[in-house]
N, C-alpha and C positions, 0 to 999 in steps of 0.2 A: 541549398546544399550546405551542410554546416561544416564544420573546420574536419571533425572528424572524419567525415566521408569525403574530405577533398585530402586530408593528408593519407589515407587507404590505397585512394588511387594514385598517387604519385607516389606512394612507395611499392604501391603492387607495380606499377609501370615500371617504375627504376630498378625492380628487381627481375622482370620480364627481360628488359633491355639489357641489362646487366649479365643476366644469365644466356642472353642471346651471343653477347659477346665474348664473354668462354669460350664456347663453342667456336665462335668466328674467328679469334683473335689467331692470330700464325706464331707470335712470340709466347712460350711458354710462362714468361714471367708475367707478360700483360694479360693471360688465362690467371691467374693465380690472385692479380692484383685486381681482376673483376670479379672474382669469387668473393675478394672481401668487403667488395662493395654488395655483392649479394645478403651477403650474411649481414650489414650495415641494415638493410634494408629488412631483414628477417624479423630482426631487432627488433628496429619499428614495430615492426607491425603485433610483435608481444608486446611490447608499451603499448600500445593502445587495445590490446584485452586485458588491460590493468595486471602482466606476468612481468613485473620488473624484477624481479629473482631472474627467469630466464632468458629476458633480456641481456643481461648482463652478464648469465653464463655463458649465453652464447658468443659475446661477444670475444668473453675472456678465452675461453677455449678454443673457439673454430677459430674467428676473425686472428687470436692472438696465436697461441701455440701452434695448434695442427697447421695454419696458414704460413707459419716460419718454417717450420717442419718441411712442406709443401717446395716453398723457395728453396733451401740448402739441396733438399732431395735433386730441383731441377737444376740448381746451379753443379754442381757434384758430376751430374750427369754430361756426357758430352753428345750434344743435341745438334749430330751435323745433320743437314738436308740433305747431301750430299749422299750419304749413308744409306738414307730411309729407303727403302726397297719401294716398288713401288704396287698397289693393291690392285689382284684382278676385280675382271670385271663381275666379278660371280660375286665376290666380297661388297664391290659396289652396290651390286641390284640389291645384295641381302639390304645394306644398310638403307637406303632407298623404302626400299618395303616398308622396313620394320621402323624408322621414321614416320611415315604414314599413318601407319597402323595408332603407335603411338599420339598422332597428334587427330587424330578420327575420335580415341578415345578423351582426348583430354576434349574435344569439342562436346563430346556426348556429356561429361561430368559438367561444363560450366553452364549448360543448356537443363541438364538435370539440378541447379543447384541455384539458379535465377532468382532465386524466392530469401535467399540469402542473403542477397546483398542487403537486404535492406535491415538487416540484424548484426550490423556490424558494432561491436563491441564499445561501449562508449567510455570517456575517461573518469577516474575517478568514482566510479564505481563497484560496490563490492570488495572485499578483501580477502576475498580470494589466492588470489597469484600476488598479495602485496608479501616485502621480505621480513614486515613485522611477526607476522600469522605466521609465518613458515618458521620463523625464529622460537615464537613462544611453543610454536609444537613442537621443535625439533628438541629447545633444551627443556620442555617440561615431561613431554609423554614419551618420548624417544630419546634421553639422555643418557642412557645407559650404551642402547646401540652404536651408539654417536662416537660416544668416547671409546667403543671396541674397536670399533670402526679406525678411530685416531690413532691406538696403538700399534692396529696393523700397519697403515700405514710408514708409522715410525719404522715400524720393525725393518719393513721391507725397503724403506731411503737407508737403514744401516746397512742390512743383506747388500743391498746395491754396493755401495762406498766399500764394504769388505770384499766383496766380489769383484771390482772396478779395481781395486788398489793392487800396486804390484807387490811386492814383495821386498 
């Protein structure tokens, strides 16, 4: 087994387990702070289908922004147990089921998809998803879009800052 297919499986695992733990975790911010180790692991695993562009977007956006976003939102909130009503049992059995169902299908996809593993993505290969390629196409064949693209944005951090400011 080579290095690739041993680091696949230990990040598919640490993203299984990871994401297991969301779910299980009771403290909202220890849900929040295994999501980032999800998305850590997502990472990965576009690094090793040689997408280090969206490695690193993901990183920068999910794990970074949206994941702060995420905390502030749950801290803000006031998260008594106390509070929380409590769910009938009809609400239960739906969720029951429809867990089930869900984990029936993911067994049908990995059982349909067996033939995969063995074409897992190797490093250093192709350039593809490298950020050099995406760069000479972005500023040679799309450099026009690009910078339309840049002004809107400008526009629209002014729009904000004028709209945001008081008076």
């Amino acid at each position: 087994m080579g290095t690739t297919q041993v680091l696949f499986w230990f990040l598919s695992a640490l993203a299984l387990v990871s994401a297991i733990m969301v779910l299980a975790s009771k403290n909202p911010v220890h849900s929040v702070l295994w999501l980032i180790v999800v998305f850590f692991a997502i990472s990965g695993h576009y690094i090793l289908m040689n997408a280090q562009f969206l490695a690193i977007v993901n990183l920068i956006v999910y794990a970074g922004a949206i994941m702060v976003l995420f905390l502030f939102v749950i801290m803000l909130m006031n998260l008594n147990n106390a509070k929380e009503p409590r769910k009938n049992l009809w609400m239960q059995l739906a969720g029951v089921i429809s867990g089930g169902i869900l984990f029936l299908i993911m067994i049908s996809v990995v059982r349909s998809s067996a033939d995969m593993v063995n074409r897992t993505a190797q490093l250093k290969e192709g350039s593809i998803g490298l950020i050099s390629a995406l760069g000479k196409t972005l500023f040679t064949d799309y450099v026009v879009p690009f910078e339309i693209s840049s002004v809107l944005f400008l526009s629209a951090m002014v729009g904000a800052v004028v709209i945001g400011k008081k008076d």
